[in-house]
C-alpha positions in Angstrom: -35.6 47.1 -39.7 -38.5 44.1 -40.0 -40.2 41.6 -38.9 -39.3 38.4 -39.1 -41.5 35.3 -39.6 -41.7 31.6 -39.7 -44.3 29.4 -40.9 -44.2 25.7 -40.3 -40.7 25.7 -40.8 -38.7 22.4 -41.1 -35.0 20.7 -42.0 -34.9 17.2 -42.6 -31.0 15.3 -43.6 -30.8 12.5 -45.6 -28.6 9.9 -43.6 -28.7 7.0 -46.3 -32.1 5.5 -46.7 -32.5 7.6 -42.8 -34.2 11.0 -42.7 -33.2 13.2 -39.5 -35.8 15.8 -38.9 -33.5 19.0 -37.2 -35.9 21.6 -37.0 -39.8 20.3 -37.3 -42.8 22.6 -38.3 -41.4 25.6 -36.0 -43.5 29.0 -36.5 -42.5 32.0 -34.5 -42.4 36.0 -35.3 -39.9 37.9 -34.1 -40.7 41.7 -33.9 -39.0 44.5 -35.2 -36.7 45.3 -33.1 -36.9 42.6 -30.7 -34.1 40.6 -29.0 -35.0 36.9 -29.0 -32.7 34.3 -27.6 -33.2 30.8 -28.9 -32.0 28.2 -26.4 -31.9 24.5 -26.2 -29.6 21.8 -25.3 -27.0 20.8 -27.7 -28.6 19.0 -31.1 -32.4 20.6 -30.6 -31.9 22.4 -33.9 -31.0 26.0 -32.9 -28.3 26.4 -35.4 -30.0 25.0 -38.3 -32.8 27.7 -37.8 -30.3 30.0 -37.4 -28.8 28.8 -40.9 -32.2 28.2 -42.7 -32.8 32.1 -41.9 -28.7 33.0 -42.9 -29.5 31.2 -46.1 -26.8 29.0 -45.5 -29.3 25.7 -45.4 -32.4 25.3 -47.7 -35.7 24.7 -46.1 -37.4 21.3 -47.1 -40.5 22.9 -46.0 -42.3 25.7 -44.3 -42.2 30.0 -45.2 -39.7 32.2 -44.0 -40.5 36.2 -44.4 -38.6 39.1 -44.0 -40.6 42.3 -44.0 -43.7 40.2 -45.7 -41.3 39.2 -48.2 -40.8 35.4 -48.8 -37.3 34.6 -48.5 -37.2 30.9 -48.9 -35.3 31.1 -52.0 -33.5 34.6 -52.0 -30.0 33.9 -51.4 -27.9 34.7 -48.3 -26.0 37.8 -50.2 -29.2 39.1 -51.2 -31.5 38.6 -47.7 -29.7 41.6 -45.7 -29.1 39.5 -42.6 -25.9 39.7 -41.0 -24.6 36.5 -39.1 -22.0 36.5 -35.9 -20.1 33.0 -35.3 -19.1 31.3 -32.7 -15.6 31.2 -34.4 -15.6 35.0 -35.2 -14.1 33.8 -38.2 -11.7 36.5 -38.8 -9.7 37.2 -42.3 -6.3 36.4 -40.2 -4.0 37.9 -43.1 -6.0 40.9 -43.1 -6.2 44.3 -40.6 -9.5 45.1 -38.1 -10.4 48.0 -40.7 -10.2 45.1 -43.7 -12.2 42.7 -41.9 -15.0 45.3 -41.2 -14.9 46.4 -44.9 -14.4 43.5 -47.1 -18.0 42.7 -47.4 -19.2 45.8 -48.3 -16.5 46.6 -50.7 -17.6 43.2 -52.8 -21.1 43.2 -52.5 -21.6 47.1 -52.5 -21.2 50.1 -55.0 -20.6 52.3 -52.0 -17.3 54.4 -52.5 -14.4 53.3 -50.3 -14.0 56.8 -48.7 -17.7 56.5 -47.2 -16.8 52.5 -46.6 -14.0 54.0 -44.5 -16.5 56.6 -42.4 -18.6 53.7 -41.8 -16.0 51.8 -40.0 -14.4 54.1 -38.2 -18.0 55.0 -37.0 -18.6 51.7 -35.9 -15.1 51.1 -34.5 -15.9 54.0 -32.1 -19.2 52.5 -31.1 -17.7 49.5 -30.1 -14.9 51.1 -28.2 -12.3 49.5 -30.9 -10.7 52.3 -33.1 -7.3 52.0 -32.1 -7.3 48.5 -33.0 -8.4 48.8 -36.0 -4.9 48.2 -37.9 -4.1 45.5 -36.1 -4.3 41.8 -37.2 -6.8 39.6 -35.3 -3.4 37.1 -33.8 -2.4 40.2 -31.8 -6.1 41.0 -30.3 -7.7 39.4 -27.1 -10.8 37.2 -27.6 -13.5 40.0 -26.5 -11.4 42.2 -29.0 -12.1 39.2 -31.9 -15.8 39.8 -30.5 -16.0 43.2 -31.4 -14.6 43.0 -34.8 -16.9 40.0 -35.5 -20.1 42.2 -34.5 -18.0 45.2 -35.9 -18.1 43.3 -39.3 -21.7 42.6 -38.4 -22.7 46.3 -37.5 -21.2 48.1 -40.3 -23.3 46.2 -42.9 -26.6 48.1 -41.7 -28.3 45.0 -41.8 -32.6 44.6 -41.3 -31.6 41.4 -39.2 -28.7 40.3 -36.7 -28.0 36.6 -36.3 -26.0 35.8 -33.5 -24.8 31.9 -33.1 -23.2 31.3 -29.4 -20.5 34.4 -29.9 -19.9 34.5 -26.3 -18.7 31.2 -25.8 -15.4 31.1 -26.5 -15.1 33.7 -23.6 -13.9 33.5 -20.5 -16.8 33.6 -17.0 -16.0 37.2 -16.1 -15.4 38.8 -19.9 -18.9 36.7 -21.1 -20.9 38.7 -18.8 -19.4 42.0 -19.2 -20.1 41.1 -23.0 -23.6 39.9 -22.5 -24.4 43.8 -20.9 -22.7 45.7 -23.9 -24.3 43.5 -26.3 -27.8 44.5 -24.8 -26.9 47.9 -24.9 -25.6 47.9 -28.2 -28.8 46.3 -29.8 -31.0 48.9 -27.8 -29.1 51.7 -29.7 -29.1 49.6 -32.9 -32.6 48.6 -32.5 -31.9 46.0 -35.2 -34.6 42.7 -35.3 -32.0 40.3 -33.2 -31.9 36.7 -32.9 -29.5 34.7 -30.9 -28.4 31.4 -30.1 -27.3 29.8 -27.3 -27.3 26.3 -24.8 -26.6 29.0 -21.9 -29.8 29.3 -19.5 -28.5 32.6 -18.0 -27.5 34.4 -21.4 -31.2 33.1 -22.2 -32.7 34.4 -19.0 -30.9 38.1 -18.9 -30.9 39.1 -22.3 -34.0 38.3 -24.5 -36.8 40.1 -24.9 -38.4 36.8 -25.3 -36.7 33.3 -25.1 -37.8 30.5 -27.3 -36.6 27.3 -26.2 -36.4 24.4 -28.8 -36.0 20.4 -28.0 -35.4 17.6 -30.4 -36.3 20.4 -33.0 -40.1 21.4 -31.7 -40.6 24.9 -30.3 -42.0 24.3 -26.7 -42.6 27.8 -25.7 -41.8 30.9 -27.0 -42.6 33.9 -24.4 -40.8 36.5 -21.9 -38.1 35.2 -19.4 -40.2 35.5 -16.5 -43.4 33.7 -18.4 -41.1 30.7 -19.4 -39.3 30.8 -15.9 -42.1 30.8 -13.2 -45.3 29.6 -15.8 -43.6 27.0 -17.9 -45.7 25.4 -20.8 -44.3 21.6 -20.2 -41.8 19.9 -18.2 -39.0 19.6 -20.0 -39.3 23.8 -19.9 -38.9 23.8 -16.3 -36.7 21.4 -16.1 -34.4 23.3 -18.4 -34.7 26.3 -17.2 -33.4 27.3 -13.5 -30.1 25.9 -11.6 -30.6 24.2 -9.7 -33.1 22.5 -11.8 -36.8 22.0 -10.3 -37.5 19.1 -8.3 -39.5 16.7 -10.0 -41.6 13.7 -8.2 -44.1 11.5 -9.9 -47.4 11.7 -7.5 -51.1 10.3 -8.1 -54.4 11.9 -7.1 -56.0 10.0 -5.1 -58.8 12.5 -3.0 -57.4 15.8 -3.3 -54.0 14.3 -2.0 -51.2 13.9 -4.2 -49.0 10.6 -3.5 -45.4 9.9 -4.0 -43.3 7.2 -2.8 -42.0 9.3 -0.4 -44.9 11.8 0.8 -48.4 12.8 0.6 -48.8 15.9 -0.6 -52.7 17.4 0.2 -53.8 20.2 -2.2 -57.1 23.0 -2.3 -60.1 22.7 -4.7 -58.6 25.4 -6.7 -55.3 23.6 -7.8 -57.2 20.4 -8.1 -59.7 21.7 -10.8 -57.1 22.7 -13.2 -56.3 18.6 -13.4 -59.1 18.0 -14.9 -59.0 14.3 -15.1 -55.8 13.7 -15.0 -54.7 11.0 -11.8 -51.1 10.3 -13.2 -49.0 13.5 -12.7 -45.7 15.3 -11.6 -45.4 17.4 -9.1 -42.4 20.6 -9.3 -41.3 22.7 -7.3 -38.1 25.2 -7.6 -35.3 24.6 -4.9 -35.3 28.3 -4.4 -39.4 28.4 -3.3 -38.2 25.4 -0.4 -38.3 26.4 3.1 -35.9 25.0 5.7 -38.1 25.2 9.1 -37.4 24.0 12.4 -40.6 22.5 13.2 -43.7 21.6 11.1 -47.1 23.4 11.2 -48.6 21.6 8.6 -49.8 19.6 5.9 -46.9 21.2 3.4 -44.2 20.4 5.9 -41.4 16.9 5.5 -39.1 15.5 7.7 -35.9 15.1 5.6 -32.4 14.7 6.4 -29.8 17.0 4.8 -27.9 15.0 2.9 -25.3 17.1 0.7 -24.3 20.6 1.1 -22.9 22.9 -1.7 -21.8 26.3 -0.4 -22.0 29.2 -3.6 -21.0 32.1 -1.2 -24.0 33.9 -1.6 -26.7 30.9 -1.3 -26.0 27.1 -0.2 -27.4 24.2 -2.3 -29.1 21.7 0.1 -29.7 18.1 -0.8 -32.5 16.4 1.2 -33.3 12.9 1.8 -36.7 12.0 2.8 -35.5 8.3 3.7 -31.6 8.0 3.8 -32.1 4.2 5.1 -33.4 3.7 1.3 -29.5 4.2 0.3 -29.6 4.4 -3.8 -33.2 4.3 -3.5 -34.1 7.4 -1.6 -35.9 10.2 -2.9 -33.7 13.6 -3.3 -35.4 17.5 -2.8 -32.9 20.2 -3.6 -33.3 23.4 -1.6 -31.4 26.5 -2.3 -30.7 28.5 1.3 -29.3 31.9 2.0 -25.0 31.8 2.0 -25.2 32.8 5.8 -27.8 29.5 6.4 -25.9 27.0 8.2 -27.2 23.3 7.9 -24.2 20.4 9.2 -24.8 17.5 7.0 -26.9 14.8 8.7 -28.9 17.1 10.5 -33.0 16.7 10.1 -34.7 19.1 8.7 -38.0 20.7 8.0 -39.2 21.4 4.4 -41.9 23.3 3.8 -43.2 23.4 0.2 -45.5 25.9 -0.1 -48.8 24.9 -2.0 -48.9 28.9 -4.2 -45.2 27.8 -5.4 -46.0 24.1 -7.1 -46.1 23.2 -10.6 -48.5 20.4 -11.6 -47.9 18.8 -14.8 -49.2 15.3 -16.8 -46.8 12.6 -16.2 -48.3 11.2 -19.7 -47.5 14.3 -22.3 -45.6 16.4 -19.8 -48.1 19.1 -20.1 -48.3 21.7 -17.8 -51.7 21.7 -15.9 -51.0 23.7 -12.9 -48.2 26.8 -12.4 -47.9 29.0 -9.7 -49.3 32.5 -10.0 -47.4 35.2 -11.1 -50.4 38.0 -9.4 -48.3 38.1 -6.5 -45.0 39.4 -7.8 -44.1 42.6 -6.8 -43.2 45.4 -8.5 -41.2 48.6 -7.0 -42.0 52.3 -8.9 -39.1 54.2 -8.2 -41.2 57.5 -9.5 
């Protein structure tokens, strides 16, 4: 096992006389042993990084280490990383049991009786041993998972690289994987990285997330950090779905206007503005309160204007001036599934002032997140 590292690391494509800059100056370390889940939207750059540490793309500039070893230019047969596609890409001519031992039978001395050992080892780990002399046409797609992480596992490798495998799978079979994949690494406790564009693979199971954009790292930390104390905008915006309501506001005397509100806030919130005037104030859907009568200063008349029933939770879409048609101001609230709200009704929304988000409307910064001191934590000893 080892740690990984990156230092300033960056991929640039020559498009004619054009460069395109995929991944620029990231730096990261991922522990040994850790689970970290790169996410982004499509084209940020996570599978170029992914690549640039397979060895499968060259790195224009920047260090990449592997146990304090310089890898930069070690090739990809030599690094003792194993990759898993999105496309499994399975040998189709060939039987589970040569899949999972072609690798090591041309790039190892190891005899073939204790190549053998090795995969029927792992085939029982993964639950897939009486597949194993089948050909991939006549296995299911989470069965073509296995044998790709089989072919993966059996390798013994210091890193796993995992880009998007899950996607290919259907709702119900992608979360069952996502659990057995966590519990698999635990055993393993192999240095894991893994990409993906999905928020909730992201959010249930890294160690860390590190979320990429246009090929900058804007935060790398724990789910929970990222989730509730994001470092910029476009982190909380990507992260959470419903996404966090955004409205541009100005300070104008400890009052935070919008075209559609005032919005008054304490000493304490406003002295992490600094000087700031220009700003953006968040807030999740799921921190809204739907009231029936305001109390106080954090409290809106709006007028429900689209309801989306989940079954467990309602997605509620407030107007704060429906006669402003295409105009009008939107605040997304998620409800409990047993919260009945008829369209059209008015409602109360209370945003509470310990749940906002405060960021510069300028750089996108974030200035202000809500507290985490509050959360609550259950010991079942």
């Amino acid at each position: 096992m080892a740690t990984l590292e990156l230092d300033s690391v960056t991929k640039v494509f020559q498009d004619g006389n054009d460069e395109i800059v995929a991944v620029d100056d990231v730096s990261a370390s991922v522990d040994d042993g850790e689970f970290l889940v790169v996410v982004g939207p499509s084209g940020c750059g996570k599978s170029t990084m992914l690549r640039m540490i397979a060895g499968l793309e060259s790195i224009t500039s920047g260090t990449l280490s592997l146990a304090d070893r310089v890898i930069n230019d070690v090739k990809s047969q030599d690094r003792n990383i194993a990759m898993v596609f999105q496309s499994y890409a399975l040998y189709p001519h060939m039987s589970v049991r040569e899949n999972m031992s072609f690798g090591l039978e041309e790039s190892t001395d190891i005899p073939d009786d204790e190549i053998q050992q090795m995969v029927s080892e792992t085939g029982e780990l993964l639950g897939i041993s009486e597949l194993l002399d089948r050909k991939p046409s006549e296995l299911s797609g989470g069965q073509q998972q296995r044998v790709a992480l089989g072919r993966a596992i059996v390798r013994d490798p210091e890193v796993f690289l995992m880009d998007e495998p899950l996607s290919n799978l259907d709702a119900k079979l992608r979360a069952q994987m996502r659990t057995e994949l966590q519990r698999l690494q635990d055993d393993l406790g192999v240095t894991t990285i893994y990409v993906t564009h999905d928020q909730t693979e992201a959010m249930t199971m890294g160690d860390r997330i590190a979320i990429l954009n246009d090929g900058r790292l804007q935060q790398i930390s724990t789910p929970l950090e990222c989730y509730h104390k994001p470092a910029n905008k476009f982190v909380a915006g990507f992260l959470g779905e419903p996404s966090m309501n955004f409205f541009d506001v100005t300070l104008q005397d400890g009052v935070l206007r919008g075209d559609s509100f005032e919005y008054p806030i304490s000493s304490d919130v406003q002295a992490n503005l600094g000087d700031t005037t220009d700003l953006v104030l968040g807030i999740r859907p799921e921190d809204i309160e739907l009231v029936e009568s305001a109390s106080g200063d954090h409290d809106f008349e709006t007028v429900v204007d689209v309801i989306e029933p989940m079954g467990d939770e309602n997605t509620v879409y407030l107007q704060f001036d429906p006669d402003a048609g295409e105009d009008a101001e939107t605040l997304i609230a998620s409800t409990d599934g047993f919260t009945r709200v008829p369209e059209g009704d008015e409602v109360i929304a209370q945003i509470p002032e310990d749940a906002i988000h405060i960021f510069d409307r300028a750089t996108g910064d974030a200035l202000h997140n809500r507290s985490l001191d509050d959360a609550e934590t259950i010991d079942l000893e």
